[in-house]
VEXFI-467773 format. One record per residue (C-alpha): x negated, y, z. Coordinates in Angstrom, 3 decimals. Layout:
% residues N
rec east->X north->Y up->Z
...
***
This chain:
% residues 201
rec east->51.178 north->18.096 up->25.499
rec east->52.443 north->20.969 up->27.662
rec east->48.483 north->21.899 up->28.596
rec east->47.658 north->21.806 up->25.080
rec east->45.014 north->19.250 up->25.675
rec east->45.124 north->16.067 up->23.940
rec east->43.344 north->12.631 up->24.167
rec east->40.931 north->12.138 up->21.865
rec east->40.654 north->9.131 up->19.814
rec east->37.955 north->6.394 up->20.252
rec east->35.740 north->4.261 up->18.099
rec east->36.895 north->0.402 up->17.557
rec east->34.137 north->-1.621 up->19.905
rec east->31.264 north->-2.060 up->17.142
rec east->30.141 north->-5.244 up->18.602
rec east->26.402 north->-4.499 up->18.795
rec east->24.431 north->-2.796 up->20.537
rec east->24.226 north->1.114 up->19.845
rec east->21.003 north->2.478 up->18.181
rec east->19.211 north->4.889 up->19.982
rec east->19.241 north->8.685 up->18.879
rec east->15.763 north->9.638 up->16.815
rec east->13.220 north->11.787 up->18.952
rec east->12.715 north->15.110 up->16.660
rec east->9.147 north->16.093 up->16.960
rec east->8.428 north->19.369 up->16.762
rec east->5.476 north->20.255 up->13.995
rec east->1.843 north->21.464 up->15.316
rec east->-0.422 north->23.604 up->14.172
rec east->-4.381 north->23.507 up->13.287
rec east->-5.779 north->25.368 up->16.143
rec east->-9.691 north->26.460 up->17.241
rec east->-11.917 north->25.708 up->20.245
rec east->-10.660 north->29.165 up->21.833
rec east->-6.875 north->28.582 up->21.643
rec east->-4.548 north->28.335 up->24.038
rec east->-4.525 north->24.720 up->25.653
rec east->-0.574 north->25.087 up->25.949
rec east->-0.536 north->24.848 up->21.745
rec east->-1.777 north->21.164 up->22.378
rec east->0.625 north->19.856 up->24.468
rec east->3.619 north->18.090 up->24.108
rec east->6.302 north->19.823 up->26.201
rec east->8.289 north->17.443 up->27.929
rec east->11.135 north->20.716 up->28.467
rec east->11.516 north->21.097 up->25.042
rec east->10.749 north->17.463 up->23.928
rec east->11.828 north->14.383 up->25.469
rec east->9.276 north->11.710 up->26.344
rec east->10.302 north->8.336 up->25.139
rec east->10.068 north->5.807 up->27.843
rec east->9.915 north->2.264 up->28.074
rec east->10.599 north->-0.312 up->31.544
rec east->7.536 north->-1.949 up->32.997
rec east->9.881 north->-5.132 up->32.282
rec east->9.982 north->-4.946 up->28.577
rec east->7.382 north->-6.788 up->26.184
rec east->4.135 north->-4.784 up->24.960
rec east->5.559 north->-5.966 up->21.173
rec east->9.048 north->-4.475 up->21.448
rec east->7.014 north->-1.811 up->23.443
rec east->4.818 north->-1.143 up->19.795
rec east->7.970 north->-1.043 up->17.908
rec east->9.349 north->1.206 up->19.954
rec east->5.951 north->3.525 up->19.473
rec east->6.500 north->3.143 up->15.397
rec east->10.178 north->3.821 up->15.765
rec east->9.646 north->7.096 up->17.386
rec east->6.171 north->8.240 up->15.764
rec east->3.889 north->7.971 up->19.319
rec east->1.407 north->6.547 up->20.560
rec east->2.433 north->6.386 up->23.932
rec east->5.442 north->5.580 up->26.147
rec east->5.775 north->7.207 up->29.343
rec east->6.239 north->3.741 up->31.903
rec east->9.545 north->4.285 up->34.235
rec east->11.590 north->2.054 up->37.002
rec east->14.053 north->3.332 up->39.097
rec east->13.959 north->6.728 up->37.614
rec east->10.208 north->7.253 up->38.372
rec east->7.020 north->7.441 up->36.136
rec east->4.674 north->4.456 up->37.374
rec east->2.293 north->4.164 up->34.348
rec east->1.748 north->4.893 up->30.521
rec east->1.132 north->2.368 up->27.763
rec east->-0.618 north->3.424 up->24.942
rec east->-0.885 north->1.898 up->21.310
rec east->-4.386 north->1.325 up->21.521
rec east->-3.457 north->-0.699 up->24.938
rec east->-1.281 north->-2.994 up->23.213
rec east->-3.666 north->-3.369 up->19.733
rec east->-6.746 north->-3.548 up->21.375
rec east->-8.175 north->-6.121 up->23.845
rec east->-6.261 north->-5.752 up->27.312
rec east->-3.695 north->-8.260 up->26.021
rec east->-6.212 north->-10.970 up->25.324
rec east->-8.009 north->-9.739 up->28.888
rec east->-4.771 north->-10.444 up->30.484
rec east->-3.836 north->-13.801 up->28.628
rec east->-7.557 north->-14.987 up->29.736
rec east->-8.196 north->-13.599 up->33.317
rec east->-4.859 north->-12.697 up->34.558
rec east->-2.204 north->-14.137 up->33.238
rec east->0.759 north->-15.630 up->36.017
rec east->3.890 north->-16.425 up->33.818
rec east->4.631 north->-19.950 up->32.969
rec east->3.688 north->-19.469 up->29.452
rec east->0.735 north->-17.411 up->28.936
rec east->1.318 north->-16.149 up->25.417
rec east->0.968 north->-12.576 up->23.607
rec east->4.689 north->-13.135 up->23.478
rec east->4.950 north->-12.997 up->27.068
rec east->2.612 north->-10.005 up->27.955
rec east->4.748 north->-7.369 up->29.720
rec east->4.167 north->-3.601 up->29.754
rec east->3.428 north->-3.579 up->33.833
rec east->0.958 north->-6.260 up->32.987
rec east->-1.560 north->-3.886 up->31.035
rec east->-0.604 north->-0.586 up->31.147
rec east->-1.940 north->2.097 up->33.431
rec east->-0.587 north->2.689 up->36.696
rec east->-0.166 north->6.420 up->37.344
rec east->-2.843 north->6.312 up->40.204
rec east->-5.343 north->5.487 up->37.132
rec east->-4.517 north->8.525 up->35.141
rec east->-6.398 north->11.492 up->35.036
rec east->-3.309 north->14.278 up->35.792
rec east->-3.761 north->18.092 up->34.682
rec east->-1.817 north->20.726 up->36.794
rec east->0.437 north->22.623 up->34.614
rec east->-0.807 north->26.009 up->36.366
rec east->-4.561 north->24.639 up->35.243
rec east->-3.225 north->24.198 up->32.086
rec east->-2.098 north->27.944 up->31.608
rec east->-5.032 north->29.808 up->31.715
rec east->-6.887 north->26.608 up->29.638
rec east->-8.672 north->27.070 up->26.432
rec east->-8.404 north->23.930 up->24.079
rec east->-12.377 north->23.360 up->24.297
rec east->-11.596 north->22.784 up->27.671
rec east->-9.125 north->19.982 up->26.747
rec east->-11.965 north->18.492 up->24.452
rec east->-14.584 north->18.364 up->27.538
rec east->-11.781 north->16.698 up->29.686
rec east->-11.211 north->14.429 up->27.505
rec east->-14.917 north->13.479 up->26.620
rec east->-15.289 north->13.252 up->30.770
rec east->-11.887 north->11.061 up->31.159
rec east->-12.391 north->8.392 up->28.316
rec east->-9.004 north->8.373 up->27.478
rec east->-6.192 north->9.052 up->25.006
rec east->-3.670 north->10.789 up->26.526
rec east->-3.913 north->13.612 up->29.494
rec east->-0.971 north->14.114 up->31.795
rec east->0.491 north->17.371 up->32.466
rec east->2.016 north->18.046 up->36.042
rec east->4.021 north->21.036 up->37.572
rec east->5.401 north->20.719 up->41.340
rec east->9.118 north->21.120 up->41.691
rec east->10.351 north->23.374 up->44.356
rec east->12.017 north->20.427 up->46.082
rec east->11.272 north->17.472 up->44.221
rec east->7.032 north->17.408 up->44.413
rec east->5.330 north->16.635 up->41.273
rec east->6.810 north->16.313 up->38.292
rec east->5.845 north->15.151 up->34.678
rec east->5.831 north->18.602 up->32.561
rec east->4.281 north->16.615 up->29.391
rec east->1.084 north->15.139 up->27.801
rec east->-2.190 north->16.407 up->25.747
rec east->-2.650 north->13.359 up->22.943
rec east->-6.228 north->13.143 up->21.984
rec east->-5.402 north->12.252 up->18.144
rec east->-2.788 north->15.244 up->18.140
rec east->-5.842 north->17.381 up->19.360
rec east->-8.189 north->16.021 up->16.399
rec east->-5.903 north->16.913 up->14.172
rec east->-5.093 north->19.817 up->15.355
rec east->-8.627 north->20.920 up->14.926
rec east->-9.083 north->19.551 up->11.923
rec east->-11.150 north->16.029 up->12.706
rec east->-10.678 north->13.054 up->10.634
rec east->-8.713 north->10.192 up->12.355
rec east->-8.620 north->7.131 up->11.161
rec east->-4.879 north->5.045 up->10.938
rec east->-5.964 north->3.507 up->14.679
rec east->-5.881 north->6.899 up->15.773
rec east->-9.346 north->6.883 up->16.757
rec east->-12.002 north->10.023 up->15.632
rec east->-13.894 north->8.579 up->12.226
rec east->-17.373 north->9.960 up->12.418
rec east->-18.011 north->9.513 up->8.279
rec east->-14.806 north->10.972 up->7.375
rec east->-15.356 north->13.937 up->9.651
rec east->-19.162 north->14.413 up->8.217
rec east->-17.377 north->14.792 up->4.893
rec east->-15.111 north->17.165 up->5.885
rec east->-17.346 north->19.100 up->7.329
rec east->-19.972 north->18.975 up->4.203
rec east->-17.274 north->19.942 up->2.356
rec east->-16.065 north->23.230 up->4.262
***
């Protein structure tokens, strides 16, 4: 061509759907009670948050968790966060809650539990301001957590036009292990196995 440009070719259609690109997690490392909180977080600049709609079903919502190696999907419609689902959500006894108290589709199945129908809504999630977060020793993290109850912490930072937005999220089993705790495969803090360790240091 006279531009020197030139079209480039295409793929044949594959006839499937397209798989989605892996999420690359970055590796952590141990840190103490006096570290910086920002060494716990995930950084949702540098990391991208996998998402799931409130539409989809909590199973293909778990598969999606094992698929990308978290325990937590950020909950999104119409290009807004409206909740998080975690994996001990979906494994634990709010689908069986649901199916037995509030259940409204025709079949009431674990089949046809849906991600809006347990997860929870942002307005239930205790949310950490970025600037907080700065200046925030990881022993801090530990107490919020302990106060909270929960497994994951949200990080905030307002936008200069936009409001609030999601920065990224502390994950409580991230945390143990960065500070050297046993966790157990559920992701949940073993007391025994963190006696031992600590017998054995």
């Amino acid at each position: 061509m006279e531009n020197g440009f030139h079209l480039i070719a295409g793929l044949p259609q594959q006839g499937r759907a397209l798989c989605m690109p892996r999420r690359e997690q970055k590796a952590w490392h141990a840190v103490q009670d006096e570290s910086h909180a920002l060494e716990a977080m995930t950084d949702f600049e540098h990391e991208h948050p996998v998402v799931v709609g409130p539409e989809v079903a909590i199973d293909h919502a778990l598969t999606d968790m094992m698929r990308h190696g978290v325990r937590a999907l950020v909950v999104v419609q119409d290009a807004e966060m409206v909740g998080l689902i975690t994996a001990q959500d979906i494994l634990g006894e709010k689908p069986l809650h649901y199916l037995t108290n509030a259940c409204t589709h025709d079949s009431c199945l674990r089949k046809d539990v849906l991600v809006a129908d347990i997860m929870s809504p942002i307005d239930a999630l205790p949310l950490l301001d970025m600037a907080a977060l700065q200046i925030a020793r990881v022993g801090d993290l530990e107490q919020t957590f302990h106060a909270h109850d929960v497994t994951h912490l949200l990080v905030v930072q307002r936008g200069a036009a936009t409001g609030w937005r999601l920065r990224g999220l502390v994950s409580r089993t991230r945390l143990a292990r960065q500070l050297g705790h046993a966790v157990d495969a559920a992701g949940i803090l073993d007391p025994a196995r963190a006696a031992l360790q600590l017998a054995a240091q």
